[in-house]
PQR file with spaces between the fields and no chain letter, atoms N, CA, C, O and H, PARSE charges and radii, in Angstrom:
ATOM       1  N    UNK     1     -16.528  -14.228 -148.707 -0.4000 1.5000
ATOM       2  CA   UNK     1     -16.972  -14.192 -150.086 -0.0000 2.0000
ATOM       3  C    UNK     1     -16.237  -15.273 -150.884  0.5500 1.7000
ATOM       4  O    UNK     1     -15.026  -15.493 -150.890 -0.5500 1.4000
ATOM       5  N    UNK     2     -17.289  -15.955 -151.611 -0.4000 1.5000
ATOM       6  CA   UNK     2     -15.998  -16.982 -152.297 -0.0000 2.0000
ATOM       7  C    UNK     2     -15.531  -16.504 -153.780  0.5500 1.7000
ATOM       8  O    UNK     2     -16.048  -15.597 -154.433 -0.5500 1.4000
ATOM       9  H    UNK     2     -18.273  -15.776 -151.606  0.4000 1.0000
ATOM      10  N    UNK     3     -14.597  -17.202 -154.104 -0.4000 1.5000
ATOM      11  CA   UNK     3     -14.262  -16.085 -155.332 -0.0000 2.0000
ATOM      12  C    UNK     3     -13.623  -17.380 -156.207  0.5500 1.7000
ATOM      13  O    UNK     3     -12.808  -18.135 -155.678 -0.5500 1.4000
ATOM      14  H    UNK     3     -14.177  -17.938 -153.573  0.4000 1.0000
ATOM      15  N    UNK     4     -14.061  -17.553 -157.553 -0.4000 1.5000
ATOM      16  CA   UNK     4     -13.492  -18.067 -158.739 -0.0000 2.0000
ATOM      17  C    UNK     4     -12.127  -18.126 -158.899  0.5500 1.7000
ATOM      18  O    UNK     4     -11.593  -17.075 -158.545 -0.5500 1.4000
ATOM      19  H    UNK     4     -14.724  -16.939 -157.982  0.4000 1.0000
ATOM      20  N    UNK     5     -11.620  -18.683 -159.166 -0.4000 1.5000
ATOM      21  CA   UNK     5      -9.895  -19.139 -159.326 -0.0000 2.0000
ATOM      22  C    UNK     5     -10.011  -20.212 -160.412  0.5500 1.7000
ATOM      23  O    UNK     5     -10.407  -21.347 -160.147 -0.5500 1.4000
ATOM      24  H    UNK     5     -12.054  -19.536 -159.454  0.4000 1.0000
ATOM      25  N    UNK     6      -9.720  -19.892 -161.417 -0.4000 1.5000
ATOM      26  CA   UNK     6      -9.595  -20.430 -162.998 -0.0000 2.0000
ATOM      27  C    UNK     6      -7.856  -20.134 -163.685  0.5500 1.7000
ATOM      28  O    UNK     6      -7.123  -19.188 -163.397 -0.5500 1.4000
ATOM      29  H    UNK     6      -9.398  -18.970 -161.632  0.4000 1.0000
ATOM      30  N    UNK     7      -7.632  -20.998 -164.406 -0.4000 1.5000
ATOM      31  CA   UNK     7      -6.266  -20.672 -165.109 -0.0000 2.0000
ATOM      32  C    UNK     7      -6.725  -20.197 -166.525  0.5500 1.7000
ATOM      33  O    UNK     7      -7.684  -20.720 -167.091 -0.5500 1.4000
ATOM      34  H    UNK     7      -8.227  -21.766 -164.640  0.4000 1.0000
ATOM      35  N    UNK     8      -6.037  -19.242 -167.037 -0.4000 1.5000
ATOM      36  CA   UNK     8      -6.837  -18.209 -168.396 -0.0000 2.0000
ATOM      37  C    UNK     8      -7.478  -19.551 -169.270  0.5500 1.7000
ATOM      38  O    UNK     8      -8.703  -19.436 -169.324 -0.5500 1.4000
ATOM      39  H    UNK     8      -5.257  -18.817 -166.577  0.4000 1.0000
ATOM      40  N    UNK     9      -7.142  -20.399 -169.746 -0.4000 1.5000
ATOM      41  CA   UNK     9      -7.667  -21.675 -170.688 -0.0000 2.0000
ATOM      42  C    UNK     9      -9.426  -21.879 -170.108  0.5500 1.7000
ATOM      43  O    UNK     9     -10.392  -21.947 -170.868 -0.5500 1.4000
ATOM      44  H    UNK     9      -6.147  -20.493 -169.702  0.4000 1.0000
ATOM      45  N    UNK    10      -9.480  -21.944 -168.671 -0.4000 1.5000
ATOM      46  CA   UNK    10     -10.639  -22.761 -168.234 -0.0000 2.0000
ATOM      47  C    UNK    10     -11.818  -21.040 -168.024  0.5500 1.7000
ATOM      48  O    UNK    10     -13.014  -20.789 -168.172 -0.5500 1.4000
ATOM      49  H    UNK    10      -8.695  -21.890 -168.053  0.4000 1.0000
ATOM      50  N    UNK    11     -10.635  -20.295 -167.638 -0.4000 1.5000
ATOM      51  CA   UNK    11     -11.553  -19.184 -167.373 -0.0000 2.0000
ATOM      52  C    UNK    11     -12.366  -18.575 -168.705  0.5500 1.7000
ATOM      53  O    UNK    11     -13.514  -18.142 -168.603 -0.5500 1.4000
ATOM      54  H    UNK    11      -9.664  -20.499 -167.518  0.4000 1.0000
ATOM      55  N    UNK    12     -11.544  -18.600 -170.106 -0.4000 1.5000
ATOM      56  CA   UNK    12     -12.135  -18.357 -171.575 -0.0000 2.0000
ATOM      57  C    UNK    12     -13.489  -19.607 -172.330  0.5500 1.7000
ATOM      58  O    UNK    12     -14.447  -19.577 -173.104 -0.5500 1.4000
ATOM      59  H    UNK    12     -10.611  -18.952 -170.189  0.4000 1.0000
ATOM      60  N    UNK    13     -12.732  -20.586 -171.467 -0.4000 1.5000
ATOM      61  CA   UNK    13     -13.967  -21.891 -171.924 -0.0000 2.0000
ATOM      62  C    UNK    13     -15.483  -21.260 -171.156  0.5500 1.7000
ATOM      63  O    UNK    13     -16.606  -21.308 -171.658 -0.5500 1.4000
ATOM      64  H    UNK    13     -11.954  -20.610 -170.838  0.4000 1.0000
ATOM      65  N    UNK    14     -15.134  -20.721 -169.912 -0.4000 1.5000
ATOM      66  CA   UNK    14     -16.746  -20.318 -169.311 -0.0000 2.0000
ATOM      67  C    UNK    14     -16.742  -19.700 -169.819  0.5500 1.7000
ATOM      68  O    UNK    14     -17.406  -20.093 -170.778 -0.5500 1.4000
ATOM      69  H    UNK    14     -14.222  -20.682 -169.504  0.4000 1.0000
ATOM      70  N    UNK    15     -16.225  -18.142 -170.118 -0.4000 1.5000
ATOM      71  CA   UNK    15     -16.513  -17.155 -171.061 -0.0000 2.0000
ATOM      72  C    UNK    15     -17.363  -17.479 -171.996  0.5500 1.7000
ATOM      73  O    UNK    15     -18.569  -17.289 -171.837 -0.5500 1.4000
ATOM      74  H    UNK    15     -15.685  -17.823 -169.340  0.4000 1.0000
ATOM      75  N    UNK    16     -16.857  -18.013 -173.099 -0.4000 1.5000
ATOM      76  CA   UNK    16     -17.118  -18.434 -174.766 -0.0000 2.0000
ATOM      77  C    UNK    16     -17.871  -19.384 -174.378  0.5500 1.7000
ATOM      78  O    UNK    16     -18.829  -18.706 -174.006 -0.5500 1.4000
ATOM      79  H    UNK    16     -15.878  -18.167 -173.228  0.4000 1.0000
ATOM      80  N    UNK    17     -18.309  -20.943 -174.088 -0.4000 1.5000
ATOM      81  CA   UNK    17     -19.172  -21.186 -174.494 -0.0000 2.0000
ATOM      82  C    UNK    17     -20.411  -20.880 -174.112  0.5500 1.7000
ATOM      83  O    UNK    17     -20.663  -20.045 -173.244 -0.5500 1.4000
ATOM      84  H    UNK    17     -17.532  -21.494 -174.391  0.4000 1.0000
ATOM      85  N    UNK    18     -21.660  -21.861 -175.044 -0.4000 1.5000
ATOM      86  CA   UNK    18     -23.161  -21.008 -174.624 -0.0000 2.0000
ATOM      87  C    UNK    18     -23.028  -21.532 -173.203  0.5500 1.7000
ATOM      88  O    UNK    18     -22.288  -22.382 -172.708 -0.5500 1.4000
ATOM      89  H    UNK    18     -21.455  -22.540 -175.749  0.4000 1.0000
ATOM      90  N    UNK    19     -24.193  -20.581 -172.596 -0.4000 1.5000
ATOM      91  CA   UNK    19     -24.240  -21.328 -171.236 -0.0000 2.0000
ATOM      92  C    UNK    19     -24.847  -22.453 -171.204  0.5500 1.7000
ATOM      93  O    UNK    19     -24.460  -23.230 -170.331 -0.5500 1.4000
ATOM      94  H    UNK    19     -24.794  -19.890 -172.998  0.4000 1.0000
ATOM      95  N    UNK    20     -25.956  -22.903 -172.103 -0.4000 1.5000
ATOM      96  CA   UNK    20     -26.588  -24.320 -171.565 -0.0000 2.0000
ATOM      97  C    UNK    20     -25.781  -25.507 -171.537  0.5500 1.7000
ATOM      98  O    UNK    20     -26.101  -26.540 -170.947 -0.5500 1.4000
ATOM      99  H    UNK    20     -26.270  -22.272 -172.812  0.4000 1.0000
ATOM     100  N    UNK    21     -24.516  -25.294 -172.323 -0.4000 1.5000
ATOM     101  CA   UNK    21     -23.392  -26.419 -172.076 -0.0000 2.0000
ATOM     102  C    UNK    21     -22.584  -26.183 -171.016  0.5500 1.7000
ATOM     103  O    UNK    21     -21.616  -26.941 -170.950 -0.5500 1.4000
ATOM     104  H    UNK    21     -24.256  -24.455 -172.802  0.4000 1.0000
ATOM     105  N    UNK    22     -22.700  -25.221 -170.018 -0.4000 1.5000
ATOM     106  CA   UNK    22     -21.584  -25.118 -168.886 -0.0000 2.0000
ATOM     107  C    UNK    22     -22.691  -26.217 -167.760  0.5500 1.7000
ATOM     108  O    UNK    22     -23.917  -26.215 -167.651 -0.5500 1.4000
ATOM     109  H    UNK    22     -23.486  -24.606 -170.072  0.4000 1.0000
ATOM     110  N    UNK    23     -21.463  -27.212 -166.942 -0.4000 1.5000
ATOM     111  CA   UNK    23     -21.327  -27.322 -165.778 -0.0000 2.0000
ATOM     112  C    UNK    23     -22.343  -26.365 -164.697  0.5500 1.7000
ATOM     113  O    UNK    23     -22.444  -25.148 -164.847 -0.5500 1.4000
ATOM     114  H    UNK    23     -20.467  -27.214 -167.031  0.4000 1.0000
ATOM     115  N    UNK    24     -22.932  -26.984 -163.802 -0.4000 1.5000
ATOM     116  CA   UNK    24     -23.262  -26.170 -162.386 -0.0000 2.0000
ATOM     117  C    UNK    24     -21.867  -25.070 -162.206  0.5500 1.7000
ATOM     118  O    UNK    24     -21.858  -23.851 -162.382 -0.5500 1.4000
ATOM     119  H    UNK    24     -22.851  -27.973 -163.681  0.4000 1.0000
ATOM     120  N    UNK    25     -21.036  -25.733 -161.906 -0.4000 1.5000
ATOM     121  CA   UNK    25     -19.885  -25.122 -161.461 -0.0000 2.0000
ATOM     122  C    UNK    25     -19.383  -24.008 -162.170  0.5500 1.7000
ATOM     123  O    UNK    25     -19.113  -22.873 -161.777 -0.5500 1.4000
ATOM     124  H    UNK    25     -21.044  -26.723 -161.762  0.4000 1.0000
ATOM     125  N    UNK    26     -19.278  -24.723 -163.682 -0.4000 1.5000
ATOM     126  CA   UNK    26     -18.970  -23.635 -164.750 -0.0000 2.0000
ATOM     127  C    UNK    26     -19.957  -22.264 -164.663  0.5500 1.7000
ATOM     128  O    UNK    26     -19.449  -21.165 -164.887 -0.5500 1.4000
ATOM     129  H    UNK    26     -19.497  -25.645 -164.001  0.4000 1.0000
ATOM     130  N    UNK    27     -21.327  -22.376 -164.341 -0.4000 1.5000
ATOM     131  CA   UNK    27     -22.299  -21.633 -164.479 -0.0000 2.0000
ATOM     132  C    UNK    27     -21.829  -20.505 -163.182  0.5500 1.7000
ATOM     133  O    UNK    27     -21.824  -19.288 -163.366 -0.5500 1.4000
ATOM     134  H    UNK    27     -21.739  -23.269 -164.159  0.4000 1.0000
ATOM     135  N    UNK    28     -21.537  -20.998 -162.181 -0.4000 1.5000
ATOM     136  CA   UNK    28     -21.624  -20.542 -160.778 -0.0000 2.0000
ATOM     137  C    UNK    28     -20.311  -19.070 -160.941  0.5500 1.7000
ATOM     138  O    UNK    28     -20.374  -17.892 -160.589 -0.5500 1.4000
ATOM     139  H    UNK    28     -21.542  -21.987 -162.031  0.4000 1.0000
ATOM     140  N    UNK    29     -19.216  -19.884 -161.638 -0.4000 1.5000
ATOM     141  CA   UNK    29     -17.733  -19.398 -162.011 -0.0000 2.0000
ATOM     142  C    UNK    29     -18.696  -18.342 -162.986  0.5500 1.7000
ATOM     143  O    UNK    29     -19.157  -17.271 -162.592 -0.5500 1.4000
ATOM     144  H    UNK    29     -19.164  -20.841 -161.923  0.4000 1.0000
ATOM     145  N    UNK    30     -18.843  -18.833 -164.130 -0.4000 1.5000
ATOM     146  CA   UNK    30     -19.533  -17.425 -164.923 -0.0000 2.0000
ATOM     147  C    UNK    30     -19.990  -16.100 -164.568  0.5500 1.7000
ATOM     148  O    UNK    30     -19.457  -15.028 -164.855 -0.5500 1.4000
ATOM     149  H    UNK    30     -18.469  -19.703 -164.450  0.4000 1.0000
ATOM     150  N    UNK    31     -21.352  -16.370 -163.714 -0.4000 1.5000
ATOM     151  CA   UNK    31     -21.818  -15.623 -162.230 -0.0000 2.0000
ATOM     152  C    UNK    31     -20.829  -14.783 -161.668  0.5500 1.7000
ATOM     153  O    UNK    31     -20.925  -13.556 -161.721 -0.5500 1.4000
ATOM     154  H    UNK    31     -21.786  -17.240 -163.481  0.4000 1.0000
ATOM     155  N    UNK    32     -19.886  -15.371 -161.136 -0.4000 1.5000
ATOM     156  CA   UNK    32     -18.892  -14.970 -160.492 -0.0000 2.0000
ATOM     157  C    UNK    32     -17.760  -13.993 -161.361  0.5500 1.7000
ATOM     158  O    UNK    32     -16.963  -13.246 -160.793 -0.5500 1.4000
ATOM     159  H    UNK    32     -19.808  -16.367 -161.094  0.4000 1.0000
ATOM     160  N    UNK    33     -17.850  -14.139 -162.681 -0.4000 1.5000
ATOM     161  CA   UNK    33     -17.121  -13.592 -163.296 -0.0000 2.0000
ATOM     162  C    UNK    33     -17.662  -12.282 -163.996  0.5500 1.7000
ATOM     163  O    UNK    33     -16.941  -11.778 -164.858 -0.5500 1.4000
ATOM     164  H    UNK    33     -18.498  -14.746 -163.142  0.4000 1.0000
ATOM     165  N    UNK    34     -18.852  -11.702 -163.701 -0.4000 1.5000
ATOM     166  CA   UNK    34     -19.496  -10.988 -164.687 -0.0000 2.0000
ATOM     167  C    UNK    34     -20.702  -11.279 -165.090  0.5500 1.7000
ATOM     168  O    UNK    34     -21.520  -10.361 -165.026 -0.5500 1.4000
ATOM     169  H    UNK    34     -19.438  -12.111 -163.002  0.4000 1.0000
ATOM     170  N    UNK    35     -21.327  -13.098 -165.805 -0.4000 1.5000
ATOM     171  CA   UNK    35     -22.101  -13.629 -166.392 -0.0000 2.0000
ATOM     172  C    UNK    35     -22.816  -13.455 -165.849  0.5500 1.7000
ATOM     173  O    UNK    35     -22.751  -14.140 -164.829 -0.5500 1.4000
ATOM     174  H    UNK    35     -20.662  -13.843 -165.858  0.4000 1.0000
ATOM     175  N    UNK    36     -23.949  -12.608 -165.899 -0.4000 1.5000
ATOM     176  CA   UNK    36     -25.226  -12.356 -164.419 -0.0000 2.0000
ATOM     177  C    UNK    36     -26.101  -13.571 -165.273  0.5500 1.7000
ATOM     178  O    UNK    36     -26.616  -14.335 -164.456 -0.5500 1.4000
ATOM     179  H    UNK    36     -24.002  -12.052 -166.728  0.4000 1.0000
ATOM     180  N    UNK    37     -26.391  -13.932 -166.618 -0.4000 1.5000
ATOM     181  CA   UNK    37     -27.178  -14.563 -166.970 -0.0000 2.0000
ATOM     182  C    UNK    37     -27.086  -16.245 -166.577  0.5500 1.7000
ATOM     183  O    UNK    37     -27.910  -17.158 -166.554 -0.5500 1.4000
ATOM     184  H    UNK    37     -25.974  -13.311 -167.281  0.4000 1.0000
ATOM     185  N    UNK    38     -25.772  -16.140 -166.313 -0.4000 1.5000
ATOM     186  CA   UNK    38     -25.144  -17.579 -165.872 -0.0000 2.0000
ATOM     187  C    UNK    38     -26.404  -17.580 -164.905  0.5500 1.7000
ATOM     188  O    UNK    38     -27.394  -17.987 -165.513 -0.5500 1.4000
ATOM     189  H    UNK    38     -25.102  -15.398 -166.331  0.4000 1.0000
ATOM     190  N    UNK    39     -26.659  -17.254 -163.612 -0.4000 1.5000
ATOM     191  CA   UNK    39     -27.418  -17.503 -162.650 -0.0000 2.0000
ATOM     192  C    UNK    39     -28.662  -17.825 -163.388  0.5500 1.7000
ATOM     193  O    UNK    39     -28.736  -19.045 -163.534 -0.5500 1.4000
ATOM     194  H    UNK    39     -25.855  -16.923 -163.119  0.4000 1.0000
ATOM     195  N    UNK    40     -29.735  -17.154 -163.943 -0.4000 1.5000
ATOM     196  CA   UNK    40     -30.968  -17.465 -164.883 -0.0000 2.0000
ATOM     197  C    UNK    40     -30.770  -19.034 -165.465  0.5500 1.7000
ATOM     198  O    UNK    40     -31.504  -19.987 -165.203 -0.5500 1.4000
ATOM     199  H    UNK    40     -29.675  -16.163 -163.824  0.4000 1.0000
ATOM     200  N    UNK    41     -30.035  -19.037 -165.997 -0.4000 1.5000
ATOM     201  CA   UNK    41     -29.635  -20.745 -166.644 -0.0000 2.0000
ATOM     202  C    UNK    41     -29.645  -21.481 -165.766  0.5500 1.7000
ATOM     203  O    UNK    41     -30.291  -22.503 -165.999 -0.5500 1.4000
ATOM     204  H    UNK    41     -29.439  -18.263 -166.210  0.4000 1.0000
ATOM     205  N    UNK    42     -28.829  -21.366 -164.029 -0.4000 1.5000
ATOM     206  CA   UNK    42     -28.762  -22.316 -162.889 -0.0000 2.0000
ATOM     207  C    UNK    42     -30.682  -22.486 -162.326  0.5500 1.7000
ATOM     208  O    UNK    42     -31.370  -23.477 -162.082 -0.5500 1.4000
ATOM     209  H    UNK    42     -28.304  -20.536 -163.840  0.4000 1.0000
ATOM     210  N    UNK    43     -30.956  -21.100 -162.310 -0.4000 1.5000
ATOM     211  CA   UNK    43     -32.518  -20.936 -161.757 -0.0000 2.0000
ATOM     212  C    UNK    43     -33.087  -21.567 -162.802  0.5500 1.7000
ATOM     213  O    UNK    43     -34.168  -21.996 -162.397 -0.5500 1.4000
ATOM     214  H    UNK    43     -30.397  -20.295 -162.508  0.4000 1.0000
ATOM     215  N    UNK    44     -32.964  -21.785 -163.679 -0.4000 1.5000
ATOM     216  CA   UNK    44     -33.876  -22.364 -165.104 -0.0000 2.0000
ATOM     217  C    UNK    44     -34.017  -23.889 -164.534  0.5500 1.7000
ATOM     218  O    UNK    44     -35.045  -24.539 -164.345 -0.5500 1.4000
ATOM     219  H    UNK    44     -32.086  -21.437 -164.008  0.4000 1.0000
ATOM     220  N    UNK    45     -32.098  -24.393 -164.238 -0.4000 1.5000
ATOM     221  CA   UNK    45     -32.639  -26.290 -164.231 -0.0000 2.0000
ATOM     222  C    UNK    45     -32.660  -26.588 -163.182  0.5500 1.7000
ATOM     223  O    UNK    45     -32.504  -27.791 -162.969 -0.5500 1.4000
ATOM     224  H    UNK    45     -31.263  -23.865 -164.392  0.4000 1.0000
ATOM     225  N    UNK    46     -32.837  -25.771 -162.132 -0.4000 1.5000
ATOM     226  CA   UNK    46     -33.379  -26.172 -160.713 -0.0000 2.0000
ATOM     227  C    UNK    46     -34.712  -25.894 -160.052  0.5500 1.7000
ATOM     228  O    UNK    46     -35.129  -26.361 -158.992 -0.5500 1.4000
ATOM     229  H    UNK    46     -32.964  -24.794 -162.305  0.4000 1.0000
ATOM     230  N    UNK    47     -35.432  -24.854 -161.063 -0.4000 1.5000
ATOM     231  CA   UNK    47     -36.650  -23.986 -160.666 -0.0000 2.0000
ATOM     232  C    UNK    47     -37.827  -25.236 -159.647  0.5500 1.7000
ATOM     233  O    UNK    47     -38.126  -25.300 -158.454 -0.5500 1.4000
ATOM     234  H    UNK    47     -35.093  -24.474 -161.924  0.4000 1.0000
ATOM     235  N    UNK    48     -38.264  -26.193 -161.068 -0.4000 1.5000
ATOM     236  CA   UNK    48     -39.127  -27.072 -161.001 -0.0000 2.0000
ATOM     237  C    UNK    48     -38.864  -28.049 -159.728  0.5500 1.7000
ATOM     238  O    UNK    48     -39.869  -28.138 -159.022 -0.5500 1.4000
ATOM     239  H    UNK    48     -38.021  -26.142 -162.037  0.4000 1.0000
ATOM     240  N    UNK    49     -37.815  -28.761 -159.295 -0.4000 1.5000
ATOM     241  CA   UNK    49     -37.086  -29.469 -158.330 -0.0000 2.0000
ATOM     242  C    UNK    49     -37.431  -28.840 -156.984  0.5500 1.7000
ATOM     243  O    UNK    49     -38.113  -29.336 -156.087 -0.5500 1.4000
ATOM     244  H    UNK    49     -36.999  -28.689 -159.869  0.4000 1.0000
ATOM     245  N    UNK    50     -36.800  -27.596 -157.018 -0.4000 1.5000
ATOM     246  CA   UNK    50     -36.840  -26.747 -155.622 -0.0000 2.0000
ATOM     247  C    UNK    50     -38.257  -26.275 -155.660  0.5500 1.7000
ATOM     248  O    UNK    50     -38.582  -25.839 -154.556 -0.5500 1.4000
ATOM     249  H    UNK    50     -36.246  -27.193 -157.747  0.4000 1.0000
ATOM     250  N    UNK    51     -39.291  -26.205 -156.619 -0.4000 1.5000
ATOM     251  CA   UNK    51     -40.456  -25.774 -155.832 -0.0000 2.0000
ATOM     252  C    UNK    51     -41.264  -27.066 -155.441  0.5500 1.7000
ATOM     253  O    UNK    51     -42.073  -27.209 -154.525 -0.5500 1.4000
ATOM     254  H    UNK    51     -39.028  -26.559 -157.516  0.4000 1.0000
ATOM     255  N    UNK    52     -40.793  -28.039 -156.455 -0.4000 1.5000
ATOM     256  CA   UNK    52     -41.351  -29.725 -155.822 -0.0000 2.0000
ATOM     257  C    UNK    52     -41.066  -29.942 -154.114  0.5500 1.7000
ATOM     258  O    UNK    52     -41.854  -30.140 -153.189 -0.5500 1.4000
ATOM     259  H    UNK    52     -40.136  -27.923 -157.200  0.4000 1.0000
ATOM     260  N    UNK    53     -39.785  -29.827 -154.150 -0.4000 1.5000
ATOM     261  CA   UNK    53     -38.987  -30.107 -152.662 -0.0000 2.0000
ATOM     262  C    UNK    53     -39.785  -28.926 -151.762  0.5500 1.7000
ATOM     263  O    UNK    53     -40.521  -29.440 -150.920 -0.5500 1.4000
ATOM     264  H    UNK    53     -39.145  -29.666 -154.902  0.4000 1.0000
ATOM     265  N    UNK    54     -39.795  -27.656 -151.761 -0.4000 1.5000
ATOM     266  CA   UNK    54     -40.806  -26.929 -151.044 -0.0000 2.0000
ATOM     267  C    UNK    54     -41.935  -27.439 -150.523  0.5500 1.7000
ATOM     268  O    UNK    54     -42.108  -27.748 -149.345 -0.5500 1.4000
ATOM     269  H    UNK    54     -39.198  -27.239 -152.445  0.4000 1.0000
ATOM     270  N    UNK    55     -43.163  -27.576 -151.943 -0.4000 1.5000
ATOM     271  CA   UNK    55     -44.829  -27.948 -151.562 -0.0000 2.0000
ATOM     272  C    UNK    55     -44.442  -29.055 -151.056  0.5500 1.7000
ATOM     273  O    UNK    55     -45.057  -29.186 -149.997 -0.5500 1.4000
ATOM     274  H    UNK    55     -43.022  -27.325 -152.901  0.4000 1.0000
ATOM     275  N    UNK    56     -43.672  -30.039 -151.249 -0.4000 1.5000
ATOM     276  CA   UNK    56     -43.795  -31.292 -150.231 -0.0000 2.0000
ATOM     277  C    UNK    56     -42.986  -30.814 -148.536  0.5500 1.7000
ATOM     278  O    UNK    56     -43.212  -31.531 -147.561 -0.5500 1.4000
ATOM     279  H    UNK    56     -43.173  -29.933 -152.109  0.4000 1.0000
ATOM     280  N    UNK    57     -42.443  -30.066 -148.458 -0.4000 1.5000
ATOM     281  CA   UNK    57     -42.028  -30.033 -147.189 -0.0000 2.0000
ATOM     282  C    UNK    57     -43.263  -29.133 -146.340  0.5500 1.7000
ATOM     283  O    UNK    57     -43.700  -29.228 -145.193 -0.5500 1.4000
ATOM     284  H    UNK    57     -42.259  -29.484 -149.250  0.4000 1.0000
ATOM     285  N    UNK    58     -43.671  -28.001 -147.774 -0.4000 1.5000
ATOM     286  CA   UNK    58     -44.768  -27.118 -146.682 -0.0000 2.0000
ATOM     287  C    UNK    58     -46.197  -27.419 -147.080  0.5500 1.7000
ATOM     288  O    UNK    58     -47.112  -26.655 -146.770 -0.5500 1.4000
ATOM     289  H    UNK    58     -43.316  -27.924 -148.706  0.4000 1.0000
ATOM     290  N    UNK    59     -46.408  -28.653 -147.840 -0.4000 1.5000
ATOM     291  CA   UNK    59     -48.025  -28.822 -148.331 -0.0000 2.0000
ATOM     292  C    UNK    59     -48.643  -27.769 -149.014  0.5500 1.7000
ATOM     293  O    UNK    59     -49.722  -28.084 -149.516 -0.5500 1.4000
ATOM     294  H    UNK    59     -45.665  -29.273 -148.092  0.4000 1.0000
ATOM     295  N    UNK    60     -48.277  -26.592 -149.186 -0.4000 1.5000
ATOM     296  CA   UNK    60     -48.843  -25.265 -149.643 -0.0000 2.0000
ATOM     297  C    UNK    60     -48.343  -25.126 -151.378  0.5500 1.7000
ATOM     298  O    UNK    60     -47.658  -24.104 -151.374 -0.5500 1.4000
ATOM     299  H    UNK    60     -47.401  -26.336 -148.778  0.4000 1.0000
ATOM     300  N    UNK    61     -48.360  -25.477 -152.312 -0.4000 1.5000
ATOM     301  CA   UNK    61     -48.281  -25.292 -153.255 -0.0000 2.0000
ATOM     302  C    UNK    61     -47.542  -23.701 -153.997  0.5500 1.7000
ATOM     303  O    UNK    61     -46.530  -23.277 -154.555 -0.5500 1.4000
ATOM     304  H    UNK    61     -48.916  -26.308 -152.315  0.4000 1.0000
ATOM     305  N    UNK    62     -49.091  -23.227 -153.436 -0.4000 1.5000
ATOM     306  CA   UNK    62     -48.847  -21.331 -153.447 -0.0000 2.0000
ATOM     307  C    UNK    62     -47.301  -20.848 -152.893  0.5500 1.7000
ATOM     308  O    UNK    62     -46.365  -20.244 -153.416 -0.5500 1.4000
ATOM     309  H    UNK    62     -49.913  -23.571 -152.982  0.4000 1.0000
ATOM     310  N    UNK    63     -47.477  -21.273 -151.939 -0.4000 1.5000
ATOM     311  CA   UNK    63     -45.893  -20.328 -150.921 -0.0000 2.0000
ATOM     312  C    UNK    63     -44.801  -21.216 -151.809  0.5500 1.7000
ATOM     313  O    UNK    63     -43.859  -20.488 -152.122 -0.5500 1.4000
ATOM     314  H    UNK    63     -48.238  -21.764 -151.514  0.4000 1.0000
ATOM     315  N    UNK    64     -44.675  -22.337 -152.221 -0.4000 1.5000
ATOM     316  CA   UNK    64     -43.437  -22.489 -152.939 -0.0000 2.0000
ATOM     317  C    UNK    64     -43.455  -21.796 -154.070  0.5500 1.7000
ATOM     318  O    UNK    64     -42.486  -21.195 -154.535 -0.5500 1.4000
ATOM     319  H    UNK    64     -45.440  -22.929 -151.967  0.4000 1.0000
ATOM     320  N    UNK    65     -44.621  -21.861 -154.579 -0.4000 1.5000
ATOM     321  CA   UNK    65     -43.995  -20.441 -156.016 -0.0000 2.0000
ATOM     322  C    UNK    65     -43.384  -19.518 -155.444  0.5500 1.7000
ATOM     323  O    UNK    65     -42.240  -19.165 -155.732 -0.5500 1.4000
ATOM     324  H    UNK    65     -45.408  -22.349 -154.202  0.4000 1.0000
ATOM     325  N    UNK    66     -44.297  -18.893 -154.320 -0.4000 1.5000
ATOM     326  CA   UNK    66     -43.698  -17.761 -153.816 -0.0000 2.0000
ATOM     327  C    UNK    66     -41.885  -17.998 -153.865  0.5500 1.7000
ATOM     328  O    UNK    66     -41.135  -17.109 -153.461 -0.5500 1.4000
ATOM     329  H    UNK    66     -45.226  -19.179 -154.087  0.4000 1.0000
């Protein structure tokens, strides 16, 4: 399991700010800390990318929404 390791300063900066200004990383640490919404924000700016990268690997459009 991997687990977040922050010093209290960096761990309150993920806390407190909004999430659309955190880092991947910051987002991931959030996640990891409680922030379940952190993940929604990561799925938000990768959604479009990863279903592009899908239909081109499986031609199927449909199954990458899936």
């Amino acid at each position: 399991m991997v687990q977040a390791q922050l010093d209290k300063k960096s761990l309150r900066q993920v806390t407190e700010k909004p999430l659309g200004e955190l880092s991947d990383e910051e987002l991931v640490t959030a996640h990891l800390n409680g922030r379940g919404e952190a993940f929604e924000v990561l799925y938000d700016r990768y959604r479009d990318r990863l279903v592009h990268f899908v239909t081109r690997k499986t031609g199927d459009g449909d199954r990458a929404q899936d």
